[in-house]
N, C-alpha and C positions, 0 to 999 in steps of 0.2 A: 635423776633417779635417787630416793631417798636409799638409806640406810637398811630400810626395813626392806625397802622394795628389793636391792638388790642380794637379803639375805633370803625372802621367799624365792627368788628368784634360783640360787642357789642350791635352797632346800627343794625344788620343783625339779632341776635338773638330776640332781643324786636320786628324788624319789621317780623317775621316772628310768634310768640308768639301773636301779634296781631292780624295776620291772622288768626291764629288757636280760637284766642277768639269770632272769628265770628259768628261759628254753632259749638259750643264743641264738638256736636253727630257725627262731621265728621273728616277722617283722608284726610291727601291732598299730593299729589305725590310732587314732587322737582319741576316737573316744573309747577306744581298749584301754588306752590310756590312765583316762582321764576314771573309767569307773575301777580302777584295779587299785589309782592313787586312794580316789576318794567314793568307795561304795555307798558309805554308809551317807556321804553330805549329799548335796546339790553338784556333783559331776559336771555338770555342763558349761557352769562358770567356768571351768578350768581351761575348755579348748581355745582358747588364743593366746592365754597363759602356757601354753602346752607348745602348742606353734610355736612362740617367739622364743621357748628354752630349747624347741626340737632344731629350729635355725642356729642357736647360738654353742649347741653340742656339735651340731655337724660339720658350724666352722672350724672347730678344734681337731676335727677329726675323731671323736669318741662316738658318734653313731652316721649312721647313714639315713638321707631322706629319700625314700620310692617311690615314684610315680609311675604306673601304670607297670610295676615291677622294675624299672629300671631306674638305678640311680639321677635323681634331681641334683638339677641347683641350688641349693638352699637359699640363693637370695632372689631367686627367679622359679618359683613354682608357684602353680593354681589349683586349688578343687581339692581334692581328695590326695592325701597321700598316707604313708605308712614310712615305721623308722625301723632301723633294726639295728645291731650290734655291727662294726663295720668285719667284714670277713676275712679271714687269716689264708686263704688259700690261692 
């Protein structure tokens, strides 16, 4: 991983951590994601870029990954998932 890579990478996690700070109560698909970071570009580019920063948040514990509403594995999930703020209660 170059330099650059792991400072987009970075900047991908905070701009995505951002989003999530918007409504805590909610979880948001990849490509809620992905058009909330980047409306205005080409979104779609971003969903595996999105993936691989939403696995590397979840290992830290700063968000959670759902699958089929219940929390995933993050290095063992398939298909469709949604991230959320991890919950306090």
């Amino acid at each position: 991983m170059t330099t650059q890579d792991s400072h987009s990478t970075l900047r991908l996690e905070d701009d995505i951590l951002k989003v999530l700070t918007r409504d805590v109560t909610r979880t948001l698909s990849a490509p809620e994601l992905a058009q909330a970071i980047a409306a205005e570009s080409d979104w779609r580019n971003l969903m595996m870029p999105i993936r691989r920063a939403a696995v590397a948040l979840a290992q830290s514990g700063r968000l959670v990954i759902y699958r089929r509403g219940k929390p995933a594995d993050p290095l063992d999930f398939r298909g469709v998932y949604r991230v959320g703020l991890p919950r306090l209660d």
